[in-house]
DSSP file (Angstrom, degrees, kcal/mol; ACC not computed):
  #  RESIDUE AA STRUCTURE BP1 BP2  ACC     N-H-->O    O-->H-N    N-H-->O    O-->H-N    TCO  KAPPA ALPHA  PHI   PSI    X-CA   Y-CA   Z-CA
    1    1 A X     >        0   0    0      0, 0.0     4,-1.4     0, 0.0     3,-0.2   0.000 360.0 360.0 360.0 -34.7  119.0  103.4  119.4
    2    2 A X  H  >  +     0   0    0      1,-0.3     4,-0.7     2,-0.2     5,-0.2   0.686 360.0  46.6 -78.9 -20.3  118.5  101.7  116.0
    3    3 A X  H  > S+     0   0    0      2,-0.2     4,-1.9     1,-0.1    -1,-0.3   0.845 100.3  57.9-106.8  -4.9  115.8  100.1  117.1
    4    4 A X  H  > S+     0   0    0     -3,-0.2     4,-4.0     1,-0.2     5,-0.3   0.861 110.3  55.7 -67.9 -26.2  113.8  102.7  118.8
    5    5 A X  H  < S+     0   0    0     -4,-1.4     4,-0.4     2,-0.2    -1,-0.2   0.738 105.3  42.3 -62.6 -34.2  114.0  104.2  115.6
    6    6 A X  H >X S+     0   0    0     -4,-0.7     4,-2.0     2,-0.2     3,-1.9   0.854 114.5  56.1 -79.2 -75.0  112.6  101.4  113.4
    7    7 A X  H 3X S+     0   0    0     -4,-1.9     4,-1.6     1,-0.3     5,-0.3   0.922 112.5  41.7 -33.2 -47.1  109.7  101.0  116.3
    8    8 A X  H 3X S+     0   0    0     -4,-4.0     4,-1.0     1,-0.2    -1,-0.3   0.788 111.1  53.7 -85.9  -6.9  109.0  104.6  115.8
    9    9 A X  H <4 S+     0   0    0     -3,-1.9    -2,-0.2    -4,-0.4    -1,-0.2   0.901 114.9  47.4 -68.9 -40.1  109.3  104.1  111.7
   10   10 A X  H >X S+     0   0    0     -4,-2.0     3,-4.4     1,-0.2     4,-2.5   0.994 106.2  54.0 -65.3 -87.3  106.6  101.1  112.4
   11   11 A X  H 3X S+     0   0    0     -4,-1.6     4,-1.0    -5,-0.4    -1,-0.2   0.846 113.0  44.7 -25.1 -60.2  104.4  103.3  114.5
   12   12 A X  H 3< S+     0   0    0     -4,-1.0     4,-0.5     1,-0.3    -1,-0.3   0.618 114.8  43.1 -89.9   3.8  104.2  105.8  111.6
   13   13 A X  H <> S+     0   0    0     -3,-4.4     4,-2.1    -4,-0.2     3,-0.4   0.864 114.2  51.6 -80.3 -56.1  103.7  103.6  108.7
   14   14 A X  H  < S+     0   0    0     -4,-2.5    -2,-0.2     1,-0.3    -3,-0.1   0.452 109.7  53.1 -73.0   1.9  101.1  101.6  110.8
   15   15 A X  T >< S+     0   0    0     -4,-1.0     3,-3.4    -5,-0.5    -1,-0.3   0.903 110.0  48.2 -98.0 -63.1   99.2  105.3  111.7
   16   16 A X  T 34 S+     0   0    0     -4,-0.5    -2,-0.2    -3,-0.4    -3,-0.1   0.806 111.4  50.9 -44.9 -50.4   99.0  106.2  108.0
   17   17 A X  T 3< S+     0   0    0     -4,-2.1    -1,-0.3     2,-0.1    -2,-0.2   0.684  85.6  93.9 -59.1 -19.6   97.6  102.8  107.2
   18   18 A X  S <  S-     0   0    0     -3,-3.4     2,-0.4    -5,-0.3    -3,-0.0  -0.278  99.6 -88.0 -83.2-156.4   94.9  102.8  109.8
   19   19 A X        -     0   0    0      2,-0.0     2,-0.1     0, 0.0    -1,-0.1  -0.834  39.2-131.1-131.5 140.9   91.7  104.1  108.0
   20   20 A X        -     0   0    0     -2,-0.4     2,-0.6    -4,-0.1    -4,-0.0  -0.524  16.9-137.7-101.1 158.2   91.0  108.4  107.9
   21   21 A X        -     0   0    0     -2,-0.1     3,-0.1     3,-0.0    -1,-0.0  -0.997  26.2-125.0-113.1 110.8   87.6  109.4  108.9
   22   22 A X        -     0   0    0     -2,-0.6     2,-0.7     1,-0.2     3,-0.0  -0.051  21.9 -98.2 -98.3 157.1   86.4  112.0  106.6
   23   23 A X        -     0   0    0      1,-0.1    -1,-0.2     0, 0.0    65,-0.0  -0.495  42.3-115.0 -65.6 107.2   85.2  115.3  107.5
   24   24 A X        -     0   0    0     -2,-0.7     2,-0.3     1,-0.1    64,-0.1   0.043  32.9-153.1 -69.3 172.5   81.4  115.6  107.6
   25   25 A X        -     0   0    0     62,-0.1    -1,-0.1    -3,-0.0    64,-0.1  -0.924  14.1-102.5-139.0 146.2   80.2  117.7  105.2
   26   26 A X        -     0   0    0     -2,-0.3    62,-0.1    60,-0.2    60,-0.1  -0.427  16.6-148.3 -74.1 165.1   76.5  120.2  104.8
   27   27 A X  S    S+     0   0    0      2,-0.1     2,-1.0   103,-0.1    -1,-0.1  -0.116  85.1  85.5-132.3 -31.3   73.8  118.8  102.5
   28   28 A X        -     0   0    0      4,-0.0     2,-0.2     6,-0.0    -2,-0.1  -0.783  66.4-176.3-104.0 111.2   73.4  122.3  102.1
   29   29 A X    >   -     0   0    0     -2,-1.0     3,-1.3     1,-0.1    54,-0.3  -0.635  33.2 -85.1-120.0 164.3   75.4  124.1   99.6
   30   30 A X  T 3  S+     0   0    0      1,-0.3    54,-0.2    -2,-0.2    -1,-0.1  -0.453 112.0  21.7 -78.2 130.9   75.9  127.7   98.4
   31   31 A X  T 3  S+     0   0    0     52,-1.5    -1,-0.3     1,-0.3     2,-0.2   0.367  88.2 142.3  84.7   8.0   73.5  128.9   95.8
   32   32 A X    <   -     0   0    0     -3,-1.3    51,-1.4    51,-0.2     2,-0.7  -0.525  51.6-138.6 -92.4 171.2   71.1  126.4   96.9
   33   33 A X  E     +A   82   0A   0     -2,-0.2     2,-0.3    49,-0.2    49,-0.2  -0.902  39.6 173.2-104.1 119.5   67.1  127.5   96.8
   34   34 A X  E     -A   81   0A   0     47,-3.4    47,-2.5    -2,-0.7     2,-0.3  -0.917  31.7-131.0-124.6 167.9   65.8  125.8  100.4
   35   35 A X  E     -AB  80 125A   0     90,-2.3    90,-0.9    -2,-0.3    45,-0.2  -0.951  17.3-131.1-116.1 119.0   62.8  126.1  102.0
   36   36 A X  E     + B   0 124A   0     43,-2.4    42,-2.4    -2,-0.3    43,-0.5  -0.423  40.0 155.5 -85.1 130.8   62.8  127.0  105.9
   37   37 A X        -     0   0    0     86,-2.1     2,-0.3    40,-0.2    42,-0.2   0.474  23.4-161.5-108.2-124.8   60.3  124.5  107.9
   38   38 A X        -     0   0    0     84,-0.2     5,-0.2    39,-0.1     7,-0.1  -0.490  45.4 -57.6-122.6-161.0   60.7  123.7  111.6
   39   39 A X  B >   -E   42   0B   0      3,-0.6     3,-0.5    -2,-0.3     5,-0.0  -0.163  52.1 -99.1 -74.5 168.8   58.9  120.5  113.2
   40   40 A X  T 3  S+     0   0    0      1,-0.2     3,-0.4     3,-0.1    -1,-0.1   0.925 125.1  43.4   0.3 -95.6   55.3  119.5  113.2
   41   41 A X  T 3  S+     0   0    0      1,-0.2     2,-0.2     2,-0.1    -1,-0.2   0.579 134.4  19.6 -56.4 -14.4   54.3  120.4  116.3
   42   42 A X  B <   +E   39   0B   0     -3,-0.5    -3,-0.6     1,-0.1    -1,-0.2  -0.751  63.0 164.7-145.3  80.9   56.5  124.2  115.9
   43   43 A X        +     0   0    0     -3,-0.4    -1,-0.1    -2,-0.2    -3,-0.1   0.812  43.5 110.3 -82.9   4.4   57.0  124.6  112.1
   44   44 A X        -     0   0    0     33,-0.1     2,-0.3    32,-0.1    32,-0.2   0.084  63.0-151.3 -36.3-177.3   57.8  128.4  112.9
   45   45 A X        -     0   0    0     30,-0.2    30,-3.7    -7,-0.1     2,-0.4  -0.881   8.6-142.7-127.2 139.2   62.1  128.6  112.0
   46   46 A X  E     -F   74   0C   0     -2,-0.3     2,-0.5    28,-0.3    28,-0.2  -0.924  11.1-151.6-103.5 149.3   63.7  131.3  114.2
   47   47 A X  E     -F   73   0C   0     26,-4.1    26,-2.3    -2,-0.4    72,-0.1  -0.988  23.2-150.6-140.5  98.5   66.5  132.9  111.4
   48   48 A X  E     -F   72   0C   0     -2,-0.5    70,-2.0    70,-0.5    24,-0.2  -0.384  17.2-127.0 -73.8 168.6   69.4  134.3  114.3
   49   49 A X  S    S+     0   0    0     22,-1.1     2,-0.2    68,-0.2    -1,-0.1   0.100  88.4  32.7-104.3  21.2   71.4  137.1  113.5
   50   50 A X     >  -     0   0    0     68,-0.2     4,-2.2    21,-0.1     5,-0.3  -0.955  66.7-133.2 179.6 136.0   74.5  135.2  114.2
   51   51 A X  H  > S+     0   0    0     -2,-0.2     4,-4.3     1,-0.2     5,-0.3   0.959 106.7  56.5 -74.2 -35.5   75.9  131.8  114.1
   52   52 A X  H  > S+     0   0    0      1,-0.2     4,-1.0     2,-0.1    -1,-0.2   0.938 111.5  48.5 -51.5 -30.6   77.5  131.8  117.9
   53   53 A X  H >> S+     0   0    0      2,-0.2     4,-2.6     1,-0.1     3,-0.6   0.974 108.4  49.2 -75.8 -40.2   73.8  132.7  119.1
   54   54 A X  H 3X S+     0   0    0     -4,-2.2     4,-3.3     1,-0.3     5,-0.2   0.959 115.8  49.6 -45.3 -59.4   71.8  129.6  116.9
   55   55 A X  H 3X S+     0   0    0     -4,-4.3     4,-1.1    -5,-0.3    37,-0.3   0.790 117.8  37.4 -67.9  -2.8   74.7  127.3  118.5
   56   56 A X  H <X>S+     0   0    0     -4,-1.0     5,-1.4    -3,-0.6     4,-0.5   0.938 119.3  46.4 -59.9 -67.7   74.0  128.7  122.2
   57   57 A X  H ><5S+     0   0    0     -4,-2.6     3,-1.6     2,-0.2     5,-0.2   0.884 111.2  50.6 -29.6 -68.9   70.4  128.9  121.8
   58   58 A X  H 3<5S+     0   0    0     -4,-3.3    36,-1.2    -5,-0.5    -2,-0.2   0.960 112.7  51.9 -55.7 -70.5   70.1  124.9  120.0
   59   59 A X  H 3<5S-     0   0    0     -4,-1.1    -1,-0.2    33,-0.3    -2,-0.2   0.529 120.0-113.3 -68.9   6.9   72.4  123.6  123.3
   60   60 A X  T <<5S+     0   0    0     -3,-1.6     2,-1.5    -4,-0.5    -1,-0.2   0.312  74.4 136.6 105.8 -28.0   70.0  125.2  125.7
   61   61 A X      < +     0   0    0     -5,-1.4     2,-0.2    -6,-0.2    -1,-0.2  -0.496  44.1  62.2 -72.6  53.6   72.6  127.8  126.9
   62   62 A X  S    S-     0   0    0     -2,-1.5     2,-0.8    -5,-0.2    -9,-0.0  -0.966  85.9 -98.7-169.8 166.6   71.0  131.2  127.1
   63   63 A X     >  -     0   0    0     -2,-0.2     4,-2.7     1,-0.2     5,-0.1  -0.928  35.9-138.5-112.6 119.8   68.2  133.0  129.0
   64   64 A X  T  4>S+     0   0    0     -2,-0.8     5,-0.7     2,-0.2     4,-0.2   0.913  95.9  50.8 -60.2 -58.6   65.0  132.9  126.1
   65   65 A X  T  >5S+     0   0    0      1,-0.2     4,-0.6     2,-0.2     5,-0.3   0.883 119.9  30.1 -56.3 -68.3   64.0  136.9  127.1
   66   66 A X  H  >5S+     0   0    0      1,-0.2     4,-1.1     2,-0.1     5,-0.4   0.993 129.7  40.5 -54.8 -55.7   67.1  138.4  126.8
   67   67 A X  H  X5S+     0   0    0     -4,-2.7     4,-1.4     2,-0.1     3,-0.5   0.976 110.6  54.1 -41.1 -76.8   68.5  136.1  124.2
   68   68 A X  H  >5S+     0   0    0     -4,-0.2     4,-1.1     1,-0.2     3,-0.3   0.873 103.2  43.5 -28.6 -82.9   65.3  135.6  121.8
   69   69 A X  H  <<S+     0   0    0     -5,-0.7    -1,-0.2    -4,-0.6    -2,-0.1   0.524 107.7  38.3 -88.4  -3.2   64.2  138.6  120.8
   70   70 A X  H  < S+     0   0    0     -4,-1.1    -1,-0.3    -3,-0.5    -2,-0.2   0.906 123.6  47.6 -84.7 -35.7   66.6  141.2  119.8
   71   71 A X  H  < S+     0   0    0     -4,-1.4   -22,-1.1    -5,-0.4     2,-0.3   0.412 101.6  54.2 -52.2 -31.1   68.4  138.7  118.3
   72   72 A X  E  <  -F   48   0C   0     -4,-1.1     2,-0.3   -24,-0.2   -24,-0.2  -0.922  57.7-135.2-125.4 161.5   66.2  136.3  116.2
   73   73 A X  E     -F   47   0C   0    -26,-2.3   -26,-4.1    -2,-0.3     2,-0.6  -0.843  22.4-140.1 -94.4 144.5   63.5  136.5  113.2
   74   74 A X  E     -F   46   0C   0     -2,-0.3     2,-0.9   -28,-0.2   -28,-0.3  -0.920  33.4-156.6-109.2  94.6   60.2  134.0  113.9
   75   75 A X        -     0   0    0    -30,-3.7   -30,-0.2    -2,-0.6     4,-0.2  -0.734   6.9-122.2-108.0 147.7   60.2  133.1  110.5
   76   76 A X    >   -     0   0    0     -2,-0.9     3,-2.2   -32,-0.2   -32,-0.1   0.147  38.0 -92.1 -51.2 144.5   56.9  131.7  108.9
   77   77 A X  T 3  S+     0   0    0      1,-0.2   -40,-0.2     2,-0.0    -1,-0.1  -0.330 108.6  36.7 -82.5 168.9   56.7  128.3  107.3
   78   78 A X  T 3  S+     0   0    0    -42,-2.4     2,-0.3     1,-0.3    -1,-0.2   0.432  83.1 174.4  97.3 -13.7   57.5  127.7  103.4
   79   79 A X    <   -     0   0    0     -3,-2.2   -43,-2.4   -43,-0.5     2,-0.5  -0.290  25.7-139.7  -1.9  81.6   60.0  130.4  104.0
   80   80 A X  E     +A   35   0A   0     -2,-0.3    28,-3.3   -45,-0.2    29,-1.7  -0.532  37.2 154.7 -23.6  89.3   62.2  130.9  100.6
   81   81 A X  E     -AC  34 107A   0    -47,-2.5   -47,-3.4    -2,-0.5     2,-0.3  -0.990  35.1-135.9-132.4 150.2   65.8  131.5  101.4
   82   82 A X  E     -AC  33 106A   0     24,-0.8    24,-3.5    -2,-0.4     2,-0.4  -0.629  25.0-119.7 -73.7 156.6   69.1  131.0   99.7
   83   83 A X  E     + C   0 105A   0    -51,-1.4   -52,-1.5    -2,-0.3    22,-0.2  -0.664  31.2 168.0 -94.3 149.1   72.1  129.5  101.3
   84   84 A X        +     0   0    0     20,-6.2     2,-0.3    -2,-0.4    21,-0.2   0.425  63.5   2.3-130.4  13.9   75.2  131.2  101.7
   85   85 A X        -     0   0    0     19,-1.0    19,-0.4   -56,-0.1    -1,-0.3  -0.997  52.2-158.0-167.6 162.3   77.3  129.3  103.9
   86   86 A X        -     0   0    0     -2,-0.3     2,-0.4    17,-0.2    17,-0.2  -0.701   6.9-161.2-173.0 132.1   77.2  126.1  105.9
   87   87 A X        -     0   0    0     15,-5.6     2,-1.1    -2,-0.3     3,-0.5  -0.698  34.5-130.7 -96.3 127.2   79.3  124.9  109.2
   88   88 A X        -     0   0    0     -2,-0.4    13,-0.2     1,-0.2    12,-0.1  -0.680  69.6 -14.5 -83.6 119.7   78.9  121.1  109.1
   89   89 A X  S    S+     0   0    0     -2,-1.1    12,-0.2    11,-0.4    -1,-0.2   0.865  92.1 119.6  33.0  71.8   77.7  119.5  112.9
   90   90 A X        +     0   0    0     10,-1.2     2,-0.9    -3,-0.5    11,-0.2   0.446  42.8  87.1-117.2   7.2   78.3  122.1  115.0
   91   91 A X  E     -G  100   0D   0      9,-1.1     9,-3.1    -4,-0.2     2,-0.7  -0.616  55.7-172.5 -87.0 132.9   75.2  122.6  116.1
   92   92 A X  E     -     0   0D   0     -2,-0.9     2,-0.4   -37,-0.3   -33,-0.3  -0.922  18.4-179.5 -97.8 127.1   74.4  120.2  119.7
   93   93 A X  E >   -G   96   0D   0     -2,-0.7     3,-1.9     3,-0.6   -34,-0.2  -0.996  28.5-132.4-113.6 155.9   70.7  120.7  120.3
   94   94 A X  T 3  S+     0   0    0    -36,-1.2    -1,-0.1    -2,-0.4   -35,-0.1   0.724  99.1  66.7 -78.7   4.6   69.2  119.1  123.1
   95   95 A X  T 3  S+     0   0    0      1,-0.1     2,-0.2   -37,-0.1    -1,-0.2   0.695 100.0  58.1 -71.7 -18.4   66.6  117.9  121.6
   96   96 A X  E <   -G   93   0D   0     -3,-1.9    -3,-0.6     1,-0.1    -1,-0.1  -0.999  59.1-145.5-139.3 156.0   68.5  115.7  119.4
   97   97 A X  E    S+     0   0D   0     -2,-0.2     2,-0.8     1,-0.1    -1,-0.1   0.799  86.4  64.4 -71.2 -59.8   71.0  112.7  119.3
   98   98 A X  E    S-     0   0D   0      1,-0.1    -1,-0.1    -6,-0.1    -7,-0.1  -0.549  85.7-115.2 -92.9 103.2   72.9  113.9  116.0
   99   99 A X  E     -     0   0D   0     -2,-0.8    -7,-0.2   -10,-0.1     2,-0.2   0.095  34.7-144.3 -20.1 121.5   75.0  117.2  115.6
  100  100 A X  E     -G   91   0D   0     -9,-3.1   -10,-1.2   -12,-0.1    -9,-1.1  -0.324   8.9-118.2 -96.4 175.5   73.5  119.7  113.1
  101  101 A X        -     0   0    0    -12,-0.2    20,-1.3   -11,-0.2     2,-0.5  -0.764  21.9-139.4 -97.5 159.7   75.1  122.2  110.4
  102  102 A X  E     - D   0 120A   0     18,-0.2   -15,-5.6    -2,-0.2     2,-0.3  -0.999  26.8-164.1-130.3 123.5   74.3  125.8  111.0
  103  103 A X  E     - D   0 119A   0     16,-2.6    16,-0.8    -2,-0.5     2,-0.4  -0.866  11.1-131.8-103.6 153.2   73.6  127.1  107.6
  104  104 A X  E     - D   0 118A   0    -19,-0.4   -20,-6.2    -2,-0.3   -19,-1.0  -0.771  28.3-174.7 -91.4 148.8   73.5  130.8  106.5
  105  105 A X  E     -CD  83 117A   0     12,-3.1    12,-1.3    -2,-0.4     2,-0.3  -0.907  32.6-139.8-146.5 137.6   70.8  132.0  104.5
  106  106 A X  E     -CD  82 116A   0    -24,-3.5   -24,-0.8    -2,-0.5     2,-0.5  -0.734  33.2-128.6-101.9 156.6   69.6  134.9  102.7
  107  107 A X  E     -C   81   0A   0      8,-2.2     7,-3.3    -2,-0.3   -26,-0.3  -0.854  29.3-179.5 -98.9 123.0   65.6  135.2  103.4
  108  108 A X        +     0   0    0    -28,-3.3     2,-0.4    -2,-0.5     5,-0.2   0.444  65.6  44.4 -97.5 -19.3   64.0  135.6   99.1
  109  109 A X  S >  S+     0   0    0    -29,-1.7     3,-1.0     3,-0.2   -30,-0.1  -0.595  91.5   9.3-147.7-157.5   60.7  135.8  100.7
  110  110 A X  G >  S-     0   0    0     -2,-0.4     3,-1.0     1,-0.2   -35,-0.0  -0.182  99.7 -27.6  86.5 179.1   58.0  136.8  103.1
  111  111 A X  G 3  S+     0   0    0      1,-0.2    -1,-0.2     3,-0.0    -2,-0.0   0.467 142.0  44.2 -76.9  16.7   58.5  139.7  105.8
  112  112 A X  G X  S+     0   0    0     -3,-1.0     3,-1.0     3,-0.1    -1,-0.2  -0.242  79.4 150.5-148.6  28.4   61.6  139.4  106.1
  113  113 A X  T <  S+     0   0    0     -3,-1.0    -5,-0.2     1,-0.2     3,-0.1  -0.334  73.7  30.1 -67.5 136.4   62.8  139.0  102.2
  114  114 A X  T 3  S+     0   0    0     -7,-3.3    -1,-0.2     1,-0.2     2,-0.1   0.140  96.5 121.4  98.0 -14.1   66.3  140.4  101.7
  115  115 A X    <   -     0   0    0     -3,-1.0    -8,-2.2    -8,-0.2     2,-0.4  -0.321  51.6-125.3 -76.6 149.4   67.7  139.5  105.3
  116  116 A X  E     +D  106   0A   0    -10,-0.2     2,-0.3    -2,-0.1   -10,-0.2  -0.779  33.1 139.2 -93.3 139.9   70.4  137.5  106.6
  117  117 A X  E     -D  105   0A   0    -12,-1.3   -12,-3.1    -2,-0.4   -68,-0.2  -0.889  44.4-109.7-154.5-160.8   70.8  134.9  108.8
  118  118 A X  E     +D  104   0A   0    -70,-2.0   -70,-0.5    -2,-0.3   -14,-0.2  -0.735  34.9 164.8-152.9  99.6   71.8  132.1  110.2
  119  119 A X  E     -D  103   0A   0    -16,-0.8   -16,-2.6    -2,-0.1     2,-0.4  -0.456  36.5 -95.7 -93.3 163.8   69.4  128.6  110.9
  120  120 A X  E >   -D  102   0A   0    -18,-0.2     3,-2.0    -2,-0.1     4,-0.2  -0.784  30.3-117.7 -78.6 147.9   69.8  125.0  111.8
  121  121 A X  G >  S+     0   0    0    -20,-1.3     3,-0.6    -2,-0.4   -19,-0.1   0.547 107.6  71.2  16.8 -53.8   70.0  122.0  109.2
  122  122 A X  G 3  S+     0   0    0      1,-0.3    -1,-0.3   -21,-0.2   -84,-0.2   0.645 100.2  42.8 -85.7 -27.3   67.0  120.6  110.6
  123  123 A X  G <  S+     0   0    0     -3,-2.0   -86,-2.1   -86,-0.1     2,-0.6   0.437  91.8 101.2-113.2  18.5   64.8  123.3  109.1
  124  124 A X  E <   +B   36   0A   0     -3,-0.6     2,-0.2   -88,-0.3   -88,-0.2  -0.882  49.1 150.1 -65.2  70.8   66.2  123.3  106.5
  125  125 A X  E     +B   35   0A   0    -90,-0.9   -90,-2.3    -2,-0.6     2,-0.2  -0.670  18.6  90.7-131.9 172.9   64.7  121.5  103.3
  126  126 A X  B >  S+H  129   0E   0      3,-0.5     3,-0.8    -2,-0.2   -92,-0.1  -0.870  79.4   1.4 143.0-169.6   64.2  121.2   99.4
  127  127 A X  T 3  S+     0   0    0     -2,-0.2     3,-0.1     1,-0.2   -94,-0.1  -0.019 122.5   7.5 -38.1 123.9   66.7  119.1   97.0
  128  128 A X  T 3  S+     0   0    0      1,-0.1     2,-0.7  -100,-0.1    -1,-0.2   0.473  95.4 117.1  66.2  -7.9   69.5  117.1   97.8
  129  129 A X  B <   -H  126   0E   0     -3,-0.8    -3,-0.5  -103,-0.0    -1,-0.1  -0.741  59.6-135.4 -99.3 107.0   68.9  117.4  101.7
  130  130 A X        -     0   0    0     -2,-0.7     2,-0.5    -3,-0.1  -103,-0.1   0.298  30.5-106.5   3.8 128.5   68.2  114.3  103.5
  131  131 A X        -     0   0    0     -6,-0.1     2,-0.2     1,-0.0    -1,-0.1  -0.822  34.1-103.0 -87.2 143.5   65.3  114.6  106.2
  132  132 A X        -     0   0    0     -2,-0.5     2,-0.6   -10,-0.2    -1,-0.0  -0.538  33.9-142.9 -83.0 130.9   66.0  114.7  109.5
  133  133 A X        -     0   0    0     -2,-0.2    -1,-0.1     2,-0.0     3,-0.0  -0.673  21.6-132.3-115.7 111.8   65.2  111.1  111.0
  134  134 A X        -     0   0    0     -2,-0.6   -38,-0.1     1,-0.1     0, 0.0  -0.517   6.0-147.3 -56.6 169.8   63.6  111.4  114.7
  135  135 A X              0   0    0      0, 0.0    -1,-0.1     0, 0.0   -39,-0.0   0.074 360.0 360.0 -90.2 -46.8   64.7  109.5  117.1
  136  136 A X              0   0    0     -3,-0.0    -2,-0.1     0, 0.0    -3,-0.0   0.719 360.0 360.0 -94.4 360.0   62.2  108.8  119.2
């Protein structure tokens, strides 16, 4: 008995020791001023009205008619918005390798000035955020 007890004292020193993997963390922080982009080829940003739909939407998981359009603003690029939130790499999309943040963001300009939402990371830019590195 005295020694399953030292073996399970072992175990829980030697767990503590091993080395903690920190929690990732947004790039994007509250109060920051971004500016909303999308890619190249689609610089549009769609600005959901909800964070569960962006992360459906991003993994591919939803039928684009029903889904799309009651649901999102097509917003232009060069967008203004503040952030007001940010969930750090939950967003899968399939388009890319690395898990994204879904940030929330109030829209300061445009046609859509004063609205809320909710975007990925990736379209996301201005100070202190890293650019999103393709892949391909």
């Amino acid at each position: 008995m005295r020694s399953a007890a030292l073996l399970f004292a072992l175990i829980a020193l030697a767990g503590a020791a091993l080395p903690v993997r920190a929690a990732p963390s947004c790039h994007a922080v509250h109060g920051m001023r971004v500016t909303l982009f999308g890619g190249v080829d689609d610089p549009d940003v769609l600005v959901w009205d909800n964070r569960d739909r962006l992360v459906a939407f991003s993994s591919g998981s939803s039928d684009t008619r029903k889904f799309l359009l009651p649901h999102a603003l097509l917003a232009r690029p060069g967008t203004v918005a503040i952030v007001q939130s940010c969930m750090a790499g939950i967003v899968h999309s399939k388009f890319r390798m690395d898990p994204e943040d879904a940030v929330g963001v109030q829209i300061t300009s445009g046609a859509y000035r004063g609205r809320y939402g909710w975007v990925s990371s990736a379209d996301v830019h201005g100070p202190g955020i890293p650019e999103p590195q393709e892949q391909w």
